[in-house]
N, C-alpha and C positions, 0 to 999 in steps of 0.2 A: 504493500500500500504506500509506504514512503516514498518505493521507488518510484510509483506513478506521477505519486504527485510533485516529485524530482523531476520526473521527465516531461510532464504536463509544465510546471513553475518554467523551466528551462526554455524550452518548446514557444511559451509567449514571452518570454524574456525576448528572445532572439530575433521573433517578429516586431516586435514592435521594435527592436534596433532598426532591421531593416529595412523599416515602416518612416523611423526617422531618418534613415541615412538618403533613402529614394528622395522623400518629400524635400531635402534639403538642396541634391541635386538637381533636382525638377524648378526650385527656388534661384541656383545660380544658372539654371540653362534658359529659365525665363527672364533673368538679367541680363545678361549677355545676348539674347537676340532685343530687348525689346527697350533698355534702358543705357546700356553700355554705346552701345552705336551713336547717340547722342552727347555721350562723353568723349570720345572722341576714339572710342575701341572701335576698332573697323569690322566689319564679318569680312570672312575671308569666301568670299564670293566666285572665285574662280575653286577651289575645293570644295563648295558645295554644286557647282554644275559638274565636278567628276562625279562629286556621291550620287547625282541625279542619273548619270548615264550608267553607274553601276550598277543603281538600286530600281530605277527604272525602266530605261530601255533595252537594259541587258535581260528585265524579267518578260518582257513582252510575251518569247515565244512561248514561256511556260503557262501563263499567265490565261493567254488565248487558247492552248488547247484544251486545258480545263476547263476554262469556264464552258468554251463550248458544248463541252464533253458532258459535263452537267445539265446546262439546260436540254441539251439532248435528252439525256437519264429523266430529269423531270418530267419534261412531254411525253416520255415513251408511259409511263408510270400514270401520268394520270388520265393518259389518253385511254389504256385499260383499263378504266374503270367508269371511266366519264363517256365512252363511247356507249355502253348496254343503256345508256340513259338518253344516246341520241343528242348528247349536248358535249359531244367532242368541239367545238369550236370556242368552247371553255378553257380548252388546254392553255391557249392564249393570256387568258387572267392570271391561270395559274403560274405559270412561267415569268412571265412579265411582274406581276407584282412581288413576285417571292424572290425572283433575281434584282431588281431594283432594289428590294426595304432592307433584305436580309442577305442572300447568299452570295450577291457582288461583294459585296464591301467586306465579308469576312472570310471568306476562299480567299479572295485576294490579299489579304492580312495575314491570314495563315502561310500561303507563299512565301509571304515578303519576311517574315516571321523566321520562317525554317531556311527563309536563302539569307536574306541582308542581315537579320537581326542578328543569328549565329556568327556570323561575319564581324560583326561592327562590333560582340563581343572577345571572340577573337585575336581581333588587329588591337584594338584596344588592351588585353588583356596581354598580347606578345610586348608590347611597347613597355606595359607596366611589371614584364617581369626582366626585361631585358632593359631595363631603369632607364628610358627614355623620358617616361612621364617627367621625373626628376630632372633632366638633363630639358627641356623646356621649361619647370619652372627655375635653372637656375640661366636662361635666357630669357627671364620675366616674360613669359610667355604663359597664359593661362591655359592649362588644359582642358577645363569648359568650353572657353570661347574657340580654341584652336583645333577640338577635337571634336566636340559635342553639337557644338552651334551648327557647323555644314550639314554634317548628318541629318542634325533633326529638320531643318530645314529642308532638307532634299529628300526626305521621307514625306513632309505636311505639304510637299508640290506632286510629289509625284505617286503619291497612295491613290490622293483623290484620283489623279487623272487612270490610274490602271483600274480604278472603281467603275469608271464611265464606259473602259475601253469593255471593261468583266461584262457590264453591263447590257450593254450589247452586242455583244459576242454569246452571252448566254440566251439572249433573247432569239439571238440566229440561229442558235441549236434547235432552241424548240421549233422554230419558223421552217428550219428544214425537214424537220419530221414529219412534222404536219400537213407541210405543203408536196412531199414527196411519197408518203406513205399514208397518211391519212386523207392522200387527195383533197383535200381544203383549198380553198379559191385563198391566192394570194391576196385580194383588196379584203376577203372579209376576215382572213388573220393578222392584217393589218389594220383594217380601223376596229375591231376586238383589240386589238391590244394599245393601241392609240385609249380605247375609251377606259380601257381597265388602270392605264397607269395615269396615276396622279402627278402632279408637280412634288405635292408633301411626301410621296413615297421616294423620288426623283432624287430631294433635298435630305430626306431622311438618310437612304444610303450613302451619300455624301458625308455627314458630319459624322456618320459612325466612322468613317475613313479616315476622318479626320483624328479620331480618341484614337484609332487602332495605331494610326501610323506616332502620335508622341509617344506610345507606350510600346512602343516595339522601339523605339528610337532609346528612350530610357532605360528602359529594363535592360539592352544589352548596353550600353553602354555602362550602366551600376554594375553589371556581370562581370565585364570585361576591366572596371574599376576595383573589382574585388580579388581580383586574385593573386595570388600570394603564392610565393615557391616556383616550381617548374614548370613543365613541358605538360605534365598530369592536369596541373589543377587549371591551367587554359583547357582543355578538353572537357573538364567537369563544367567551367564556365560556361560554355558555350550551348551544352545539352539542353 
């Protein structure tokens, strides 16, 4: 019983460190993009458009065959079930509004998540064991503003923008099934899905892209700020 409540006392010790050390993070990387630049700390603007080509157009081709791959999966799924009712040209709603609100913006997050995030803890975590982090700040060089700032940055440009591409690329998945195998008239899987998706469903998937990408931006970077020792504990980082 002791030991439980040892390892339980331990267990939220530890979160709530982590708890404070993220938030604290999250406090200088919101400085540095949002109040420093006005002091006269520059972002370094030409290394956030590499992170944008890394993190973004290097994800495209993953990016597009899934989503498609999905919306495909979707319409095949509900089209077996919504066909015995004669209201196959439902499939449409379904596809469109569930890839819009929900499954663009976080397929696409999970990608970015298991390719950039891993990554950016990582390169982060090699620098801080091969004492580089040290070696910029003894060049008064911040390692927020020099290492954190481009990242997050070229994550909050270009999550959205592979949210919109997800978007409709999942929407063409379903669009091909339908219109190749369920025979459906292109103009009326088109204005069916015209009428099913909202602007707020549009918008909605957007800002979630927006949370996904700071917190994929932060969490590895806090990963990649934590570790300690060798070659091991960058690989345990990055998991």
């Amino acid at each position: 019983m002791r030991n439980t409540f040892g390892k339980t006392g331990h267990g939220f010790y530890s979160f709530i460190a982590h708890l404070a050390r993220i938030l604290k993070l999250n406090g200088q990387s919101l400085y540095w993009i949002f109040i420093a630049p006005f002091k006269g700390k520059k972002i370094r603007w030409r290394s956030t458009f590499i992170q944008m080509v890394r993190i973004g157009v290097d994800a495209v081709p993953i990016v597009s065959i899934i989503t498609f791959s999905v919306g495909l999966i979707i319409a095949m799924q509900a089209a077996y079930q919504l066909e015995r009712f004669g209201a196959a040209i439902y499939v449409a709603d379904l596809v469109g509004v569930s890839i819009t609100r929900e499954l663009g913006p976080l397929i696409t997050a999970i990608i970015i998540a298991g390719r950039s995030g891993s990554a950016i803890a990582a390169e982060i975590g090699t620098m801080k064991v091969s004492e580089e982090i040290d070696a910029l700040k003894t060049m008064a060089l911040n390692p927020i503003g020099f290492l954190i700032v481009p990242r997050t940055l070229a994550m909050i440009v270009v999550v959205p923008c592979l949210t919109i591409l997800a978007d409709f690329l999942g929407i063409a998945g379903g669009f091909s099934l339908a219109v190749f195998s369920l025979k459906l008239p292109f103009i009326a899987y088109f204005n069916e899905t015209a009428t099913a998706i909202l602007l707020k469903d549009f918008l909605t998937g957007l800002v979630k892209s927006l949370v996904f990408a700071v917190i994929i931006s932060q969490i590895g970077a806090y990963q990649g700020f934590s570790v300690s020792g060798g070659a091991e504990e960058i690989g345990r980082a990055h998991v």
